[in-house]
C-alpha positions in Angstrom: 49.2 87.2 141.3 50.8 89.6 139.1 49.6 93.1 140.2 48.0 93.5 144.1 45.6 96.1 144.1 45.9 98.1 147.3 43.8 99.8 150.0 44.4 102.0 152.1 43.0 102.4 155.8 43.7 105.6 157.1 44.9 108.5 155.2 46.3 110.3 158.0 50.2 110.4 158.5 51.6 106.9 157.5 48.6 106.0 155.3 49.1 109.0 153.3 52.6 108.0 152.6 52.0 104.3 151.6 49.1 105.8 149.4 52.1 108.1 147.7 54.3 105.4 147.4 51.2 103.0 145.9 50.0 105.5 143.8 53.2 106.5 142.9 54.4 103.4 141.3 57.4 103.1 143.8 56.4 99.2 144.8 56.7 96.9 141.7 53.5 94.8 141.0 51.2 97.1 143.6 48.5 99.6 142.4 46.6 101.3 145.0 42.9 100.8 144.3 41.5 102.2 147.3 41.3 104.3 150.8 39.6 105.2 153.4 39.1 107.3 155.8 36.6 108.9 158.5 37.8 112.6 158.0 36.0 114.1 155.5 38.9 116.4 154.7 40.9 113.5 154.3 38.7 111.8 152.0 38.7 115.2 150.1 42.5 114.9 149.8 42.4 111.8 148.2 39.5 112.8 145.5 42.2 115.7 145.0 45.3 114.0 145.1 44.0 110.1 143.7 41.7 110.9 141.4 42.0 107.1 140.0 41.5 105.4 143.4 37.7 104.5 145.0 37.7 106.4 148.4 35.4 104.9 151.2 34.4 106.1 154.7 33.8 102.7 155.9 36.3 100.5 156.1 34.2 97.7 155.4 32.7 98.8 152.5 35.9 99.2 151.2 36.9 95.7 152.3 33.5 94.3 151.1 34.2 96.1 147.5 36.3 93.4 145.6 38.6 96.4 144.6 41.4 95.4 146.8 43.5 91.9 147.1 45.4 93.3 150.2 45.3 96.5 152.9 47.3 98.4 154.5 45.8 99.5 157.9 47.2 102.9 159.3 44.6 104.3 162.1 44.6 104.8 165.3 46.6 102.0 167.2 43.7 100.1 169.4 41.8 99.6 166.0 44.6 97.7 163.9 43.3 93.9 165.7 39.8 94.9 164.8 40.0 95.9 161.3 42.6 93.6 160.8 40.3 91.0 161.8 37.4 91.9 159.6 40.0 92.0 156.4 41.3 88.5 157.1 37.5 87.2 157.6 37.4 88.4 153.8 40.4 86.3 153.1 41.7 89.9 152.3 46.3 90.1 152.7 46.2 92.2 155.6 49.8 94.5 156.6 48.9 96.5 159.7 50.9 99.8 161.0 53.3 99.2 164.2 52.3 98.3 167.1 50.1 95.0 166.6 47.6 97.1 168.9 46.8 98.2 172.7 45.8 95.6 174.3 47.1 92.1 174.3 44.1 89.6 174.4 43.5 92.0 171.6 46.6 90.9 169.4 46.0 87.6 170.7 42.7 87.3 169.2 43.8 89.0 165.8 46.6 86.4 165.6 44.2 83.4 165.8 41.8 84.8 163.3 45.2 85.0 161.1 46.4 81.4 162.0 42.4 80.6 160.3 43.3 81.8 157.0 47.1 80.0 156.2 46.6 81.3 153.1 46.3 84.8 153.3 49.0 86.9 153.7 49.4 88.5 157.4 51.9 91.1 158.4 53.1 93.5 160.3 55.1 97.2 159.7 58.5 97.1 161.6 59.9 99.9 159.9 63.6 99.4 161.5 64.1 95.8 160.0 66.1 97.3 157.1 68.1 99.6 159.1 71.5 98.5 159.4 72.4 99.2 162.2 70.0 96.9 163.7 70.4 94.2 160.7 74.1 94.1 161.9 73.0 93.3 165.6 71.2 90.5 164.1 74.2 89.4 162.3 75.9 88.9 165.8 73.7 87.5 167.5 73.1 84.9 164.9 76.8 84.2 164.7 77.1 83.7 168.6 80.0 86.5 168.7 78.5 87.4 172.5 77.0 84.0 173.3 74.1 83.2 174.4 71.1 86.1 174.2 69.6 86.3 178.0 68.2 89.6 178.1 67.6 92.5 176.7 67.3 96.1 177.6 67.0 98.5 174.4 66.5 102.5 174.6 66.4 104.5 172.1 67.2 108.0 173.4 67.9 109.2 169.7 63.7 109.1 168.4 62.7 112.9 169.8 59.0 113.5 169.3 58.0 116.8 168.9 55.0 118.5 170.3 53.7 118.9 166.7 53.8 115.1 167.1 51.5 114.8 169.6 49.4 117.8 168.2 48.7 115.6 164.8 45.9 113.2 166.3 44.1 113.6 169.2 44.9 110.2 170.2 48.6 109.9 170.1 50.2 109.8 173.8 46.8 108.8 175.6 45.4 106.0 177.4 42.7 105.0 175.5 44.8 105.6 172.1 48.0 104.1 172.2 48.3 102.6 175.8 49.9 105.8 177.3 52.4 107.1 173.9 
């Protein structure tokens, strides 16, 4: 495939920025072909700011539109297995936002519909895999300068939220949104 043509799920924080880089031209061989988005004045921003992409309110309409060989899904956390699902029953490349999801039979049930469709593409967005820091941790634990990997314990005291964080989507730091932030 020479050129994937993009969707985007989710407009909101992290889908707006993979639509700029899309639409941008930043990823070689990508065009972003579509988005979508509940929010009305999210979907207004992209008729705005993407005049050359199709914007949708249903997911599935976009994912039933044969504009888009792969999607980027960026909502809410507990709806990346169930979108993610519906794209890969299309035979749809599917990249889905951290964290795989909320709830683990979830994930679980996500991953088998992936393992269904060997041919499709099926990923997900670590964004700290290309931070070096973490590539050289890698580095010595695949060379077996400690020994043996037992256990883990990793905090991260230096990722601060702010309150205008939380403030961006009423679902961020909940329960029923993210498992408890």
């Amino acid at each position: 495939m020479e050129n994937v043509r993009y969707g985007v799920i989710g407009i909101g924080n992290m889908g707006t920025s993979h639509s700029g880089w899309l639409a941008g031209g930043k990823i070689p061989g990508a065009t972003l072909t579509a988005v979508c988005d509940i929010d009305e004045k999210r979907r207004a921003w992209a008729k705005e700011n993407l005049p050359e992409v199709a914007v949708f309110e249903d997911y599935k309409e976009l994912l039933d539109s044969k504009l888009v060989d792969a999607v980027i899904i960026a909502v809410p956390h507990y709806l990346h297995p169930e979108m993610a699902i519906e794209s890969l029953k299309r035979n749809i490349n599917t990249m889905v936002e951290k964290p795989a999801g909320v709830y683990a039979s979830q994930i679980r049930e996500m991953n088998a519909e992936a393992e269904k469709h060997p041919d499709v593409k099926f990923a997900m967005m670590f964004n700290q895999r290309t931070n070096p820091l973490y590539q050289k941790v890698k580095e010595i634990l695949d060379a077996g300068t400690i020994g043996e990997l037992r256990r883990v314990t990793w905090i991260i005291t230096s990722w601060w939220r702010t309150q205008k964080y939380y403030d961006s989507s009423a679902w961020r730091a909940t329960w029923a949104g993210e498992g408890g932030g």
